[in-house]
N, C-alpha and C positions, 0 to 999 in steps of 0.2 A: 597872506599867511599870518593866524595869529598864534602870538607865543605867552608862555609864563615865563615867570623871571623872581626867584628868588635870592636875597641878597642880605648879605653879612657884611657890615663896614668893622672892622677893629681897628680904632688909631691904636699905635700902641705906644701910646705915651701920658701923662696926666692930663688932664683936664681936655677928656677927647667928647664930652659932650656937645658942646657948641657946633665941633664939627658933623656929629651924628644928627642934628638937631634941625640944622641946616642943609644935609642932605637930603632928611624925610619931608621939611617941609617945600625944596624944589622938587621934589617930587609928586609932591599934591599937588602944589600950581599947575602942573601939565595937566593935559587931556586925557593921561593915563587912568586906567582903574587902578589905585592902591589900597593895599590891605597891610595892615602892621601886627605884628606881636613882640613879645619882648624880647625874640631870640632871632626876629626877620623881617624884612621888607619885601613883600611880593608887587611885583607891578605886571600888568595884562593888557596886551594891543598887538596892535600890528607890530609885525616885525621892524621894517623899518621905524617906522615912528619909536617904539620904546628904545632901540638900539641909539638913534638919533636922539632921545633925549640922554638915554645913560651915557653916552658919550660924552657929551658936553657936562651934566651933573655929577661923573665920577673925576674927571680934569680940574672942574672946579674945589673938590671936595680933599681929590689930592695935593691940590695947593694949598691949603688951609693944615694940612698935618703936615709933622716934619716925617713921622714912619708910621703905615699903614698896612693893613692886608683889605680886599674885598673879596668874598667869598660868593662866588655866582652860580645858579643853576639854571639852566633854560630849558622848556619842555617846546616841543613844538606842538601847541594848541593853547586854547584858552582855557586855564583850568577857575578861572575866577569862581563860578557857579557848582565848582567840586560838594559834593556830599557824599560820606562815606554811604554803602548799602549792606550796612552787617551790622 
């Protein structure tokens, strides 16, 4: 089964860069497909596999901040290849 997964990190604290910084580039390293914009992180795969990474990359990510929010949506398919048709 494959999913989307869109995602919002807010440390909510100063200097939350480093940690945002360092989430999107664990996130390239994987096998995952990701796509970025300035408001999101989408990532695209197998179910298991992306869950299995965000797993261990949101752990990691909430150790690095002292207070956070992650904001997550999951679709169940691949919407990587998405094109509006209007």
């Amino acid at each position: 089964m494959t999913i989307s997964v869109e995602l919002t990190l807010t440390p909510l604290h100063d200097n939350y860069e480093p940690a945002i910084i360092h989430f999107i580039k664990q996130l390239r390293s994987s096998n995952l497909k990701v796509l970025e914009n300035p408001l999101s992180t989408q990532v695209y795969g197998n179910y298991d596999e992306v869950m299995q990474v965000l797993t261990v990359e949101i752990k990691e990510t909430f150790e690095m901040i002292e207070n956070g929010l992650l904001h997550m949506k999951i679709v169940k398919s691949d919407r990587y290849n998405y094109e509006p048709h209007f």
